[in-house]
N, C-alpha and C positions, 0 to 999 in steps of 0.2 A: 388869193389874189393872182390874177394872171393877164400880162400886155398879150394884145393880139398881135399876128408874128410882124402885121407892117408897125405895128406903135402906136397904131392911133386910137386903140380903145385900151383903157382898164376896167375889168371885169373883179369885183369885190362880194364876198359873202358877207353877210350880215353875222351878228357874233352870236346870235341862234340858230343861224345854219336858216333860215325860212324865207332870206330875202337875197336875191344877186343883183348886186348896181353894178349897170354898167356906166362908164363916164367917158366923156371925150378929151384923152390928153391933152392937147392944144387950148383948149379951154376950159377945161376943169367943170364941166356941165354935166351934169349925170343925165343920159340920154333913155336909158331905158331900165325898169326895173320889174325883174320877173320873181313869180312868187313859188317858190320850190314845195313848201309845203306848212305845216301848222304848229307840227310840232318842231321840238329840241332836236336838229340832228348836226353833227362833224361834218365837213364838208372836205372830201378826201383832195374833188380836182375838178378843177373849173377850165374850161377850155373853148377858145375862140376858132373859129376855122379862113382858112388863108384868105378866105373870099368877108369876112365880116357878116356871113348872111347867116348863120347860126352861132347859137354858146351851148355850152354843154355841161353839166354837174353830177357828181357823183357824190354821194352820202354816205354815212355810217348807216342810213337807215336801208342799205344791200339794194337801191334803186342810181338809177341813170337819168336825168332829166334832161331834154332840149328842147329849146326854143329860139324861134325863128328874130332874127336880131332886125333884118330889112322886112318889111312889106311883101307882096308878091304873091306867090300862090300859096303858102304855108301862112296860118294866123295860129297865132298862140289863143287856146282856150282861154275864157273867162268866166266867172261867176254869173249868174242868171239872175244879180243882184249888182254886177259892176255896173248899170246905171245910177246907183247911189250914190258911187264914186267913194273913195278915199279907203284907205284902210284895208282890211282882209277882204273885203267883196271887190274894190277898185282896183286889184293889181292881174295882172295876167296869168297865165299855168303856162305849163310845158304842153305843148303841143303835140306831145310821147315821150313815153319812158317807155322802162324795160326793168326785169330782175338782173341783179346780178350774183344777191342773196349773201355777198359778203360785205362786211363793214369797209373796207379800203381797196380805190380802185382806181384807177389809170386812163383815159379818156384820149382819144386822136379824132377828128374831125376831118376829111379828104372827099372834097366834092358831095356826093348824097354819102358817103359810107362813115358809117361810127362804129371804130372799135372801141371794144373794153379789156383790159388782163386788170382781174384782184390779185393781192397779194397770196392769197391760197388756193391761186393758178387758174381759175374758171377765165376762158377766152369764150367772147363773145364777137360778131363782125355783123352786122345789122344794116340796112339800108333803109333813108332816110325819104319817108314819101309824105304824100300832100297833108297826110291828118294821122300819121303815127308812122313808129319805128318795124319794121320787118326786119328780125334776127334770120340771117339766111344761115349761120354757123355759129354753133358754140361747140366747145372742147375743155376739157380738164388737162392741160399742159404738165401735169406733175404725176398723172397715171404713166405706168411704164406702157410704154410699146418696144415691139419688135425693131431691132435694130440691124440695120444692113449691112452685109459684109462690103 
């Protein structure tokens, strides 16, 4: 679960880890609901960005999900069957993801840039474009490097 930093949205996992509602505090309306994936996964971190214009999810299943929260130039994928409506074909996708290839992971949202650190150190810093994620940097944070006097 996680409020977006102004308060006005809560972002909620589903208790399969396959579905993120988000809702509107003020009214208690679930505004949008995005569909991460199919199967069973842990949902390490859900994260809203300052602007409300994307969310963001991380899994045990070692992927990064976002999707575009407003309208605008970024649309969230859909099924080739979401005119049926309802159910697994009726809901949206991520609009990109990325590996992150570890079960537990940490998520920032800053304008188009998405960071990721797992807990067994992999940094990732990706930029966020019209129809997917562009990783400009990843690094293993827990390899030794050289240190400066």
């Amino acid at each position: 679960m996680r409020l977006s930093p102004d308060g006005t949205l809560l972002a909620t996992a589903s208790g399969k880890g396959t579905l993120i509602r988000v809702f509107d505090t003020e009214t208690a309306k679930k505004i949008a609901e995005f569909r991460r994936g199919s199967d069973y996964a842990l949902i390490s971190d859900i994260i809203i960005d300052k602007d409300n214009k994307y969310i963001s999810c991380a899994s045990d299943k070692g992927t990064a999900h976002i999707f575009a929260l407003k309208g605008g130039e970024v649309e969230n994928k859909k099924s080739s069957l979401y005119a049926l409506g309802g159910g697994y074909f009726g809901g949206q996708w991520s609009f990109g993801q990325f590996k992150v290839k570890d079960p537990v992971c940490k998520l920032a949202l800053l304008e188009d840039k998405i960071f990721a650190v797992s807990t067994q150190g992999r940094y990732f810093q990706g930029t966020v474009g019209k129809d997917e994620i562009k990783i400009d940097k990843q690094n293993n944070l827990l390899t030794e490097q050289d240190e400066e006097d």
